[in-house]
N, C-alpha and C positions, 0 to 999 in steps of 0.2 A: 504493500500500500504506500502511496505517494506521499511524502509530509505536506503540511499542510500549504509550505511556504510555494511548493510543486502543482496544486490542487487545479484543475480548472473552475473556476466560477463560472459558471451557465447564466448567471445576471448578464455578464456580460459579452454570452452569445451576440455576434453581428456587431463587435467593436469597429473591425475596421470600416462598417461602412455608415456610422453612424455622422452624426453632423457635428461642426468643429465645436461646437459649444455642448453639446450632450458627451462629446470626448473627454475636454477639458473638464467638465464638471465632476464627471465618474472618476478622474486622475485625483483631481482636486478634494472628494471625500475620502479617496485612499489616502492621500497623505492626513489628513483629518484623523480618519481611525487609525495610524499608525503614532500620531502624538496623541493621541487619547488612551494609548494601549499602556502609557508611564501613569496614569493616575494609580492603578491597583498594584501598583509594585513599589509605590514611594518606599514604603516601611522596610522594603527588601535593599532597597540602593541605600538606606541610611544605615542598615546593619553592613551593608558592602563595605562602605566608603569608612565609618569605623575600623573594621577590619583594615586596609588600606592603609590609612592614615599610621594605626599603629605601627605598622613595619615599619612605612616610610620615615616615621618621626624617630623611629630607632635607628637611622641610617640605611635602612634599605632602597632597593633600585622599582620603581614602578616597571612592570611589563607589559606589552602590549601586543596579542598573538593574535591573528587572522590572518584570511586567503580570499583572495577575488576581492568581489567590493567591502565584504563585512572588515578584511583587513586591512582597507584602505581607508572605512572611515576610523579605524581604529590609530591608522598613522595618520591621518589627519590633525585629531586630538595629539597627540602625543607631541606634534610639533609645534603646538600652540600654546600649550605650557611656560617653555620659556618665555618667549614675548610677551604674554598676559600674567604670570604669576612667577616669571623671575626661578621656575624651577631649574636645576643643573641641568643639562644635557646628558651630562657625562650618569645621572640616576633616571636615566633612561632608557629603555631597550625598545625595540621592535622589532619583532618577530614577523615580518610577511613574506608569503609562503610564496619562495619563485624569486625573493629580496627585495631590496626597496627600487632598484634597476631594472627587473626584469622586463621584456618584451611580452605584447598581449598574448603570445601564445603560450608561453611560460607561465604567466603569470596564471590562465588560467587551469594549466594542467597538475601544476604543482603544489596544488590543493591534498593532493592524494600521498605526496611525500613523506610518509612520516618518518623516515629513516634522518630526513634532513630535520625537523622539526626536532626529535633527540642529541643530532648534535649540535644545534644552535643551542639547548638548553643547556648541552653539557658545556660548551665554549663560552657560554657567559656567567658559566658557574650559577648557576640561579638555584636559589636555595630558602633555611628559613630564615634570611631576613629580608624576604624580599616577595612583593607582591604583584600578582598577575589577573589583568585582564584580557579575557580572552573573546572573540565573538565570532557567531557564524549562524547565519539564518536558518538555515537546516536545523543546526545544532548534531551535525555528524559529520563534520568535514575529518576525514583523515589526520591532515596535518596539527589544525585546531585541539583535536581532541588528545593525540599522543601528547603534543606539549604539556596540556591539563594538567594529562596526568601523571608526568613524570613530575614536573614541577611540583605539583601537591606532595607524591612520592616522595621529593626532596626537602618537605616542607617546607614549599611559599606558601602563600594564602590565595585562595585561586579566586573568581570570580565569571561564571558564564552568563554572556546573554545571547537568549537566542531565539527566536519566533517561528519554534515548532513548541509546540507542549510533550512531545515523546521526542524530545532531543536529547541524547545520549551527554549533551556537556552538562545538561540541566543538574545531572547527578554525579559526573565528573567531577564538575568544580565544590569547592568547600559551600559557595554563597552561586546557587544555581536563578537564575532570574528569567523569566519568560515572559515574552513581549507579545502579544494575541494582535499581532498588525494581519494577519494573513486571512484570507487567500489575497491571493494579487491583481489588480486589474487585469495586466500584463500577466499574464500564467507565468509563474516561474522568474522574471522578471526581479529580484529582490533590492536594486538598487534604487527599488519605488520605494514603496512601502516600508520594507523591513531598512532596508539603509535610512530613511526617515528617523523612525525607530530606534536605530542604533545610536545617529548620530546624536537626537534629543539626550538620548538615555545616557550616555556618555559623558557629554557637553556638562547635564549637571551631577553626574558624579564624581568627575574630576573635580566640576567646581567646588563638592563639599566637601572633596578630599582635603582641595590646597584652602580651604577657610579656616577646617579644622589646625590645617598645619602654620595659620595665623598669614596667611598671604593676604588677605583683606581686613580693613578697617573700614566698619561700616559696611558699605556695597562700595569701595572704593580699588581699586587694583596696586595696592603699598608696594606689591612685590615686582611690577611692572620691571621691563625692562624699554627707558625712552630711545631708543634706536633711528627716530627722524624727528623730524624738526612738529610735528602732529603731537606726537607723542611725550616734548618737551615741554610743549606748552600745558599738556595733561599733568606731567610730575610737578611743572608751577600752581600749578592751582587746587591740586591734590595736596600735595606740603603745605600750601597756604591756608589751604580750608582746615586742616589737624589741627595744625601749629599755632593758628590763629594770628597770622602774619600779612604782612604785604607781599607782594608780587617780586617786589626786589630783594625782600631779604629771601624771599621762600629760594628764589635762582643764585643767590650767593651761596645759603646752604646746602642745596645740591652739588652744586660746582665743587664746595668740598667736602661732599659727601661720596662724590662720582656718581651724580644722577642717581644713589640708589635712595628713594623716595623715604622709608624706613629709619634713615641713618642720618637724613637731611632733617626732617625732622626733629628729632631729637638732638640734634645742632640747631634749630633754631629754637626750642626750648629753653634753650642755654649751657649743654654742653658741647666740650670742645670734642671734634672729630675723632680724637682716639677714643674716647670713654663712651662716645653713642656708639661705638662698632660695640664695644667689649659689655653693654648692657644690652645690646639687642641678641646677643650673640648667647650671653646669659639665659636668656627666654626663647632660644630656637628663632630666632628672626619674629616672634610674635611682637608686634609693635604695640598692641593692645596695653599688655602686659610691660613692657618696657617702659611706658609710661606712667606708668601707677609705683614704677622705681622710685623708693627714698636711698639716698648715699646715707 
């Protein structure tokens, strides 16, 4: 039997000859019911993202394993981390099947690899201090699922999302989560719908991963990285707003802070540049916390 994500929907017998607007609409409620499919699993992505968080705050590496699109919107997120929350690169992995290079044809074959999928895990030593996110629409991709489960084997802390309800990662992973986006306009199609899905569900579980691990103050991005002149003006007005400064001190204390938002900061508070590093540094980069510092 087909999973679900495989299924044909018979609603949408006589797609291709329908009119551009009854097209567009039938696209437009699938993606609908694929962010509607995150309400009944909130309580699941905050037991996740706990999980997560814990390793990560003990110096572990986040990982991120997929194949076809589920593991490309999985490197998507992954690369978005530094620039919005100032995470390392270097506590990073990505795991996609076929590599982050490969050619379309590769890319899609190499799904079923799992001899390669054990030694990426054995080559970047992935273990217990370190946590893995995995996804795959099916929720039985070959390569997907070996990682899983050697990983957990090695005790990281695993994490499957996937949009089958009889997906093999669902129980794989430590923290198994299912996303009911399916069937597909497009039959089989899952870069509709279930990539929707994945991307939603992702998006804010990294988010409440890097909160937990004090990257934001307020709904504000502390842990930014300003890398263009957009960007600069955002750590001026971020610092400024904390700090409760002007415009020109908040760009003097960046400047020597090295733009790192956190540490500017608490230079303009009024300590000097060595001592905001080594009291942020006290509280894991949590700025919250750094601030409620008495000497």
């Amino acid at each position: 039997m087909a999973s679900r994500t495989e299924e044909f929907d018979m609603r949408f017998a006589g797609l291709d000859q329908w009119s551009d607007a009854d097209f567009l609409m039938a696209l437009w409620e699938g993606q609908m019911r694929a962010v509607a499919s995150l309400g009944p699993v909130l309580t699941d992505l905050a037991t996740a993202a706990n999980g997560i968080a814990r390793r990560l705050g003990g110096g572990g590496r986040l990982v991120y394993v997929g194949a076809g699109t589920s593991g490309t919107v999985a490197w998507q997120d992954a690369k978005e981390l530094g620039g919005t929350f100032g995470w390392p690169e270097d506590m990073t992995i990505v795991m996609l099947a076929g590599g982050l290079q490969s050619e379309p044809g590769v890319f899609n074959s190499a799904e079923d690899d799992t001899k390669a999928a054990e030694d990426e895990i054995t080559r970047h030593s992935i273990g217990e201090g370190d946590a893995v996110i995995a996804v795959a629409a099916s929720g039985s991709t070959p390569y997907t699922l070996r990682a899983v489960e050697l990983a957990r084997k090695r005790g990281a802390y695993t994490v499957g999302l996937c949009n089958n309800p009889d997906g093999k990662l669902l129980t794989a992973a430590a923290c198994g989560i299912f996303l009911d986006s399916a069937p597909e306009v497009i039959a089989g199609s899952t870069r509709m719908g279930a990539g929707t899905a994945q991307k939603a569900t992702i998006n804010i579980l990294s988010s409440l991963v890097m909160n937990k691990l004090g990257r934001l103050f307020d709904n504000l991005m502390v842990g930014m990285r300003a890398e263009n002149i957009k960007l600069h003006g955002r750590a001026i007005r971020i610092t400024s707003h904390i700090a409760g400064c002007d415009g020109h001190n908040a760009e003097s204390a960046l400047e020597k802070a090295q733009f790192d938002i956190r540490i500017a900061v608490l230079i303009a508070k009024g300590h000097e540049a060595v001592k905001a590093k080594e009291i942020l540094a006290m509280f894991n980069g949590n700025l919250r916390a750094a601030l409620e510092y008495k000497d």
